[in-house]
N, C-alpha and C positions, 0 to 999 in steps of 0.2 A: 489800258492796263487795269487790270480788279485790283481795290484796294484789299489790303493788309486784314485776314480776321481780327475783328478787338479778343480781349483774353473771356470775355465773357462769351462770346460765340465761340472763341475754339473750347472753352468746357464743357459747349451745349453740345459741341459737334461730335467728340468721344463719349457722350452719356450712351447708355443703351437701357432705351427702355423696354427692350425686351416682347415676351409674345403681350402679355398683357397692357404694355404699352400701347402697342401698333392696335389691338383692341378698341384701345380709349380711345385710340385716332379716327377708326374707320365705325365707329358706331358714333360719331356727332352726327349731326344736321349736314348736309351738305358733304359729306368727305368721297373723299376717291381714291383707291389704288391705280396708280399709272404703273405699268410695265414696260418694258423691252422690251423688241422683239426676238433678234437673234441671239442664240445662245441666254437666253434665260425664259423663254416660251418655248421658242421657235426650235426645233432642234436640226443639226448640219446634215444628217441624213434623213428618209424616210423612215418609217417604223409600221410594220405589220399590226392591224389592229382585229379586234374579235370577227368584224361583219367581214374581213377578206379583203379590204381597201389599204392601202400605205397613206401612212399623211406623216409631215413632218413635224407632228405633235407625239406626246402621247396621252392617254384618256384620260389619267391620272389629271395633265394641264390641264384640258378643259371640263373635269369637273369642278377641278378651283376657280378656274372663271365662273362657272354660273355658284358655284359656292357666293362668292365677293357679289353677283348680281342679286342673288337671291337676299343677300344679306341688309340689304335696302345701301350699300356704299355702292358708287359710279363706278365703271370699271370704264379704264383711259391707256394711251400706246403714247409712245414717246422713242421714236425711231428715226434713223437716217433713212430708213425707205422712203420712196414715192407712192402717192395713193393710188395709182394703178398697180403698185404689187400691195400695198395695205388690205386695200378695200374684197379684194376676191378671198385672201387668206382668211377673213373675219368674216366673211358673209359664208363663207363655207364652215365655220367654227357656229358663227350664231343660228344657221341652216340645221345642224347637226342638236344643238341642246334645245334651241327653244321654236324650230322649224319656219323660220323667218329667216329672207334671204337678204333682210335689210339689216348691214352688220352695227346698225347705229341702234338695236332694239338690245343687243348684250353689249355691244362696246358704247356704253349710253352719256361716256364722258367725254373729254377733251381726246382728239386723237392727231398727236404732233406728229408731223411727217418732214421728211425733208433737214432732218437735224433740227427742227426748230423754226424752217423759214416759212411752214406753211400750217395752220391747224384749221382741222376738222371739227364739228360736235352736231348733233340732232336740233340742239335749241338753237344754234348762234351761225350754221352755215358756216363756210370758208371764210377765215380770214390769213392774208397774206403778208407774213412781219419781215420778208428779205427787201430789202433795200432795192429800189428800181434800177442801178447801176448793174447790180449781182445778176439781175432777172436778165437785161440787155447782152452783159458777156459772158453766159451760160450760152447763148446763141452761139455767140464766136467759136467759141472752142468746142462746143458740138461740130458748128460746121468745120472746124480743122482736124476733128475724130474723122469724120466720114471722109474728107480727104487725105488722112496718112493714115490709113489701113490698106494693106496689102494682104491679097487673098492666097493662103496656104496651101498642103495640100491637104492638111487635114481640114474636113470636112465641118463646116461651120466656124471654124476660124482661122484668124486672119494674126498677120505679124504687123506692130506698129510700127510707124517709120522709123529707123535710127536705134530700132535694138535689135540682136540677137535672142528669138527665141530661145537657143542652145543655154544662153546665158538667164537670159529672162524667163518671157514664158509668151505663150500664144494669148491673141485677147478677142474679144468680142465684143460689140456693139449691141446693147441692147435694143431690142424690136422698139420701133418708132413708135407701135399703141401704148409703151412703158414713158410715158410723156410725165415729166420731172417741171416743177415752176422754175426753179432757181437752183437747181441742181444738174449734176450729170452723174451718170457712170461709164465704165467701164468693166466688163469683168473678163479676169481675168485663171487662164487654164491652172491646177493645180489645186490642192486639198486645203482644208483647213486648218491652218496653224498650229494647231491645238496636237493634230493627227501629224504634220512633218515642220517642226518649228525652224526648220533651212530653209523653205519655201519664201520665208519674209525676205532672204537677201533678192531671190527672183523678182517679187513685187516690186521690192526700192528700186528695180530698175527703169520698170514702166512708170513709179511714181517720178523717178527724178526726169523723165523725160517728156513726161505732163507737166510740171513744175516748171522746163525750159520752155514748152511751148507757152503757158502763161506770161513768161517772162518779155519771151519774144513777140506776142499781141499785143503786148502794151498791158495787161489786164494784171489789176492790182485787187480787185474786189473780191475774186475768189482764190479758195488754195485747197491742197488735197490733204481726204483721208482714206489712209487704207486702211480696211477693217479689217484682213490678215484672213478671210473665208473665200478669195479668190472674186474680192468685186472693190474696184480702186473707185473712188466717189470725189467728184469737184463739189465743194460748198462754198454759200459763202464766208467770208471771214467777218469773224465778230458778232455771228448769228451761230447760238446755239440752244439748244433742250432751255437750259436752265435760265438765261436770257428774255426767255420766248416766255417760260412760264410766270419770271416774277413780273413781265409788262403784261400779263394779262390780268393776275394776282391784282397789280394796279387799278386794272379798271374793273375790279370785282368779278369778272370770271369765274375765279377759283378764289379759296383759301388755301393758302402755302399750308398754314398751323394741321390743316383738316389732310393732309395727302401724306401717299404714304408712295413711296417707288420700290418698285423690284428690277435689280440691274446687275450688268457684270463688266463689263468693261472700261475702257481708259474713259471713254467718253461721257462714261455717264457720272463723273466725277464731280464735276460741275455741279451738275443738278443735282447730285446727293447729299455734298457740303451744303446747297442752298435751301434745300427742305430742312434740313438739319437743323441747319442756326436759326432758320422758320422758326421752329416747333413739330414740323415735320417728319416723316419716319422714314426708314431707310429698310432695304431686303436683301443681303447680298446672294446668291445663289454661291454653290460650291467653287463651281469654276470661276467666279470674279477676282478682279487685280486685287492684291495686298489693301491698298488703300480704301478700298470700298470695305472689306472687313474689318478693318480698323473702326471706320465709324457704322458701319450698319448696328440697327437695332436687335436684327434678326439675319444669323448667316446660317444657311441651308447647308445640309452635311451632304447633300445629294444636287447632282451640277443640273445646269438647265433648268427643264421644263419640271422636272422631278423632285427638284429643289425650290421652286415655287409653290408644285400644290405640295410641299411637304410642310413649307411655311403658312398656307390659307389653312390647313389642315387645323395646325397649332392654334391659329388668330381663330378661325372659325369650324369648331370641330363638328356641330349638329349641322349648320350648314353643308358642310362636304359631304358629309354621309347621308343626305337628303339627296342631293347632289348626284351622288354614286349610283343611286338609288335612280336616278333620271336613263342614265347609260344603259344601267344592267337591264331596264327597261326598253331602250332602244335595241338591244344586244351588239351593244359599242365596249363592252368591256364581259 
């Protein structure tokens, strides 16, 4: 159980120090912007861009990224994905600005995966913070996915044992090259929350009968999040973002004081109040929960990926437009 904020952290936590704030942060020695990836980068669809190609960014994001690189701060992810969908998404983003296929050359900081159970960096290699229990019964319940899937007629998906599609929804087992440490997924047919917010009662179906299979392995180490985008996720418990970052903060990794997050969601709650009471800075994009605007430093009037470079714009305005200047160059924008 987290203890109690004292009153002098919950003061820090609703301060806003605003664009010139998050400034002061990311021009120290050593600082970092970490992001999110879905819905505050990554956006739910593709997007048509100038050279003829769809990506599910738009140009606008990734001239902020190289904005924040160019700016001499780290630029860092902090995601429930796995680094087999991490690593291709970033190596195609860092391919595209600075024409280097190694995505550690723009994403040159900490790169959390796995909610927290596994991180990435250029200097420090993998290191893995999920408990040897969590890594052993992520087996388990993998191997009880691939045995209670039943094959549909539609085409690439299958029905889980013990639900009704009609009621629920159809799901799919991610391709085995999408190899998770301590995690799993599932994903699951049906839109983005955002786009039909009824869809969540369909999800709770699949989750509450992940949650019985837990039960019934014996398995206490892990438990589910649905992210409400049509992908149900086993993690484990007591392993999270913001966890993961103040044990590394610990062993000097990082400065919590020096880092700044841009985020939108329930999960990234955590680690927002924990940079916060840091010294750390917060970004909430448009589309994020109530509570993240509440304490963010900086809330983006524009959702997603639109609403980050709208905020690097603010923090760093001769950088972006240098930045811009890189694209217009490529004929990426």
């Amino acid at each position: 159980m987290e203890k109690d904020l004292s009153a002098r952290e919950q003061a820090v936590l609703f301060q806003k120090k605003g664009v010139l704030g998050l400034r002061d942060i990311l021009t120290k020695t050593n600082s970092m912007l970490i992001t999110d990836l879905d819905d505050t980068v990554k956006e739910a669809k593709k997007h048509l861009w100038a050279d003829g190609k769809e990506r599910k960014l738009f140009p606008e994001t990734v001239i902020a990224m190289l904005a924040i690189h160019n700016s001499g701060a780290k630029l860092g992810i902090a995601t429930e994905q796995a680094f087999s969908q991490i690593e291709p998404f970033i190596s195609d983003i860092s391919q595209l600005v600075i024409g280097s296929k190694d995505p550690y050359e723009l994403f040159n900081g900490l790169i959390v995966g796995e909610g927290g159970s596994v991180v990435n960096s250029k200097e420090r290699g993998q290191v893995i913070l999920a408990p040897k229990r969590a890594i052993e019964d992520r087996e388990k319940i993998v191997n009880w996915l691939w045995e209670n899937v039943i094959p549909s007629k539609i085409e690439g998906w299958s029905i889980l044992n013990g639900t009704n599609p009609d009621q629920a929804t159809y799901v799919q087992l991610p391709p085995k090259e999408d190899v998770c440490i301590a995690t799993a997924s599932l994903w699951e047919m049906g839109p983005h929350i955002s786009e039909k917010p009824e869809y969540i009662d369909r999800y709770k179906f699949i989750e509450a009968t992940i949650r019985q299979a837990l039960t019934s392995l014996g398995i206490k180490s892990l438990t589910t999040f649905e992210a409400g985008n049509g992908t149900l996720r086993i993690v484990p418990k007591y392993v999270n973002k913001a966890h993961s970052l103040e044990l590394l903060s610990a062993y000097g990794v990082l400065e919590l004081t020096n880092t700044v997050y841009s985020c939108d969601g329930p999960n990234d709650i955590k680690l927002a109040e924990k940079l916060k009471t840091k010294g750390g800075g917060v970004i909430a994009v448009a589309n994020a929960v109530p509570k993240l605007h509440e304490i963010s430093d900086y809330s983006a009037t524009l959702p997603a990926g639109k609403g980050f470079a709208e905020a690097i714009f603010q923090i760093f305005p001769l950088e972006y437009l240098e930045a811009q200047k890189v694209l217009k160059k490529y004929k990426l924008v």
